[in-house]
C-alpha positions in Angstrom: 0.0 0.0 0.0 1.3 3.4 -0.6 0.3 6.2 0.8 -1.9 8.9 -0.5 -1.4 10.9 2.7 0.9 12.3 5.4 -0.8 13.4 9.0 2.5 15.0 11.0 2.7 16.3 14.9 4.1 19.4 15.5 6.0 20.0 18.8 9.0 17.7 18.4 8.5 16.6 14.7 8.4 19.7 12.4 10.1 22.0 14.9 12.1 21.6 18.3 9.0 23.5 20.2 9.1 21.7 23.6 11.7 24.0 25.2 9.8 27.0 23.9 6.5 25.6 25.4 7.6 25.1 28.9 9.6 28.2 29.2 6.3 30.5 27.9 4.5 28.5 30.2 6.6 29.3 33.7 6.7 32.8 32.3 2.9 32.9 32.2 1.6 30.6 35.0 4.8 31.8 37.6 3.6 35.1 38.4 0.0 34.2 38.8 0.8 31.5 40.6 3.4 33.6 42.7 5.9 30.7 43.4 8.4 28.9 40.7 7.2 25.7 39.2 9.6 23.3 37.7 10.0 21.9 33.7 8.6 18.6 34.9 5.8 20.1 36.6 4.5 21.9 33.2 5.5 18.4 31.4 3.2 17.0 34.0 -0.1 18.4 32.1 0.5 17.7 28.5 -2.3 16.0 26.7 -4.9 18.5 26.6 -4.1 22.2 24.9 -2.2 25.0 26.6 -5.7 26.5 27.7 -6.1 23.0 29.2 -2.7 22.9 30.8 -3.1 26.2 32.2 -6.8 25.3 33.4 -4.7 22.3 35.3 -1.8 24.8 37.1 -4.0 28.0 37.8 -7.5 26.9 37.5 -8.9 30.5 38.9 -6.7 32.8 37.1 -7.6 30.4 33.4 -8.1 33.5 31.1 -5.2 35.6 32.1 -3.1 32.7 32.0 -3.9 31.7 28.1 -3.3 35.6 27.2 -0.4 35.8 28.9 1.2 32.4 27.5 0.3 33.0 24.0 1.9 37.0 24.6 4.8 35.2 25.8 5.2 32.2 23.4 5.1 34.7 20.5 7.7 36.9 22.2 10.0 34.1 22.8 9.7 32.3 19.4 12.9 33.6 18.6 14.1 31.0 20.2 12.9 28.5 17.8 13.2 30.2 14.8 13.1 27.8 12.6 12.5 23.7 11.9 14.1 21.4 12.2 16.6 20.6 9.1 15.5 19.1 6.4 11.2 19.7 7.2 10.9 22.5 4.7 12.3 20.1 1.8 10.3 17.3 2.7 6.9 19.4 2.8 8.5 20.6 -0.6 9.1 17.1 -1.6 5.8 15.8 -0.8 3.4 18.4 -2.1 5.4 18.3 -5.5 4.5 14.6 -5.5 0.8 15.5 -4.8 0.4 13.9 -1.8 -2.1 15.0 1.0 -0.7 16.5 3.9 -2.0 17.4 7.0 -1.9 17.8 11.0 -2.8 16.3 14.1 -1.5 18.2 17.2 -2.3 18.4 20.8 -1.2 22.6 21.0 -3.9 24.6 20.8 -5.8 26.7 17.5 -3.6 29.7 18.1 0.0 28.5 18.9 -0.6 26.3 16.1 -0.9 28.9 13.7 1.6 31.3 15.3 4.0 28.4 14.9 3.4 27.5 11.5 3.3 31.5 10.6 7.1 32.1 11.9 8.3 28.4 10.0 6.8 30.0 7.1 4.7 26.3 6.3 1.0 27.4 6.7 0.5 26.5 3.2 1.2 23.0 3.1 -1.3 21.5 5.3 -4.4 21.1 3.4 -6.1 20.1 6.9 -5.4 20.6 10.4 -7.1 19.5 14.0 -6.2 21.1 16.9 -5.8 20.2 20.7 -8.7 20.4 23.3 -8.5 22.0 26.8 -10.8 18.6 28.0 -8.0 16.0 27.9 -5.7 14.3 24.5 -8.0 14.4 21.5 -5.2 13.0 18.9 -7.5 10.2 18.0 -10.8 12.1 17.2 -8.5 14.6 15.8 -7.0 11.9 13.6 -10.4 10.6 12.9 -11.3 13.9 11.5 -8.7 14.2 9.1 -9.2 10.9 8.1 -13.0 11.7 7.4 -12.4 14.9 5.4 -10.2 13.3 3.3 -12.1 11.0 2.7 -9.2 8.3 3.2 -9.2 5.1 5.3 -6.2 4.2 8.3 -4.5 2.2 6.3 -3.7 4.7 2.9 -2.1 7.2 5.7 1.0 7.8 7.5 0.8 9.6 11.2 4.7 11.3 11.6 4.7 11.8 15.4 7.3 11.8 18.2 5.5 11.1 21.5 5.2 7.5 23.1 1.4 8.8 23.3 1.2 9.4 19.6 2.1 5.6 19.3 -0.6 4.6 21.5 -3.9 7.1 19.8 -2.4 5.5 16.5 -2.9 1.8 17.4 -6.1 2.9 18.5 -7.0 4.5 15.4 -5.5 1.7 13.2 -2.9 4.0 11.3 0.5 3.8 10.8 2.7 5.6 12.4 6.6 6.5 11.4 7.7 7.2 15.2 10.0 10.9 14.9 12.6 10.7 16.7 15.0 13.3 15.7 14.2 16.2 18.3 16.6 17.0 21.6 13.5 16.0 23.4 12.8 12.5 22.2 14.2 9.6 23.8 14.1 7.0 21.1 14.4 4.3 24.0 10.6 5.1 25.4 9.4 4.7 21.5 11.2 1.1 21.3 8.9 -0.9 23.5 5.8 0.4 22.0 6.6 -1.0 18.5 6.1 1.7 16.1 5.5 0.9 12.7 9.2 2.8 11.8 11.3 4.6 14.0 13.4 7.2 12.1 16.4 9.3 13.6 16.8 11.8 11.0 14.2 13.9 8.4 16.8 13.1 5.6 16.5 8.9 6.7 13.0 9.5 6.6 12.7 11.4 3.6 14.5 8.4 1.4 12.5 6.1 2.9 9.2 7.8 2.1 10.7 8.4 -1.6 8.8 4.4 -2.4 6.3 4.5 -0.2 3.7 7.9 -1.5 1.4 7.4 -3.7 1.7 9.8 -7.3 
């Protein structure tokens, strides 16, 4: 089977996000909060969006919390400037070939789009879910995309670099190439949970996927 489609994460698999995350995060939540609260903390209450993360840390100060973490993850995007190596061309790659691409990730509507704004890649995907503040919502969001293009599990590829993303996959009965070419990723927690691939690098990736897209 090859694959008429390409569903990719976002934090940890087109850009190296994570860092920026947590630090706009302690810069937002801290003050409100009025005490420090440490990286594993914030890491603590992924799954849903950032509105839901922050509903989990400062549940009565919820609104000013989103504002100020979106103020200050566009102030401090400067810090991830750019994707990782390599993305840009493989976006390039895989549009030229006519193949469907699209996204599935946990961060909320807005970050999503500031993100994809300052990589300069909000015209490739043709489709994009978002995160929920009520919990993880991968695998209705990869249902979604599924549905509107009018695709079934198995003519897709899911590009992800989360143990979790492994796990709403196999739920959803699509394959996943496990990412694991971010500072972030441990390729050791993927391992265990038997991804369909496990790639280091977006160049090893990119080969691979040269026989495997359907054009």
């Amino acid at each position: 089977m090859k694959f008429k489609a390409i569903i990719f994460d976002l934090d940890g698999t087109i850009a190296d996000t994570l860092p920026l995350c947590i630090a706009a995060f302690k810069q937002s939540v801290e003050p409100l909060l009025k005490k420090e609260i440490s990286e594993a903390e914030v890491i603590a209450t992924f799954g849903p969006s950032e509105e839901g993360t922050i509903r989990k840390l400062i549940p009565e100060h919820e609104q000013a919390g989103v504002q100020a973490y979106l103020q200050h993850y566009e102030a401090l995007h400067h810090t991830c400037p750019v994707p990782f190596d390599g993305i840009k061309d493989l976006l390039e790659y895989l549009e030229s070939t006519g193949v469907l691409l699209a996204m599935v990730t946990g961060k909320g509507i807005h970050s999503t789009h500031l993100s994809l704004k300052q990589f300069g890649l909000e015209r490739y995907f043709e489709v994009l879910e978002t995160g929920s503040p009520e919990g993880p919502n991968k695998v209705n969001g990869i249902r979604n995309v599924l549905k509107r293009l009018e695709l079934n599990a198995a003519e897709c590829l899911y590009v992800g670099d989360a143990p979790s993303d492994i796990t709403y996959c196999k739920q959803v009965g699509i394959p996943i190439a496990a990412a694991a070419w971010a500072s972030t990723t441990d390729a050791e927690q993927l391992k265990p949970l038997n991804p369909d691939w496990l790639f280091y690098t977006v160049s090893e990736f990119k080969a691979w996927l040269a026989g495997k897209i359907s054009y």
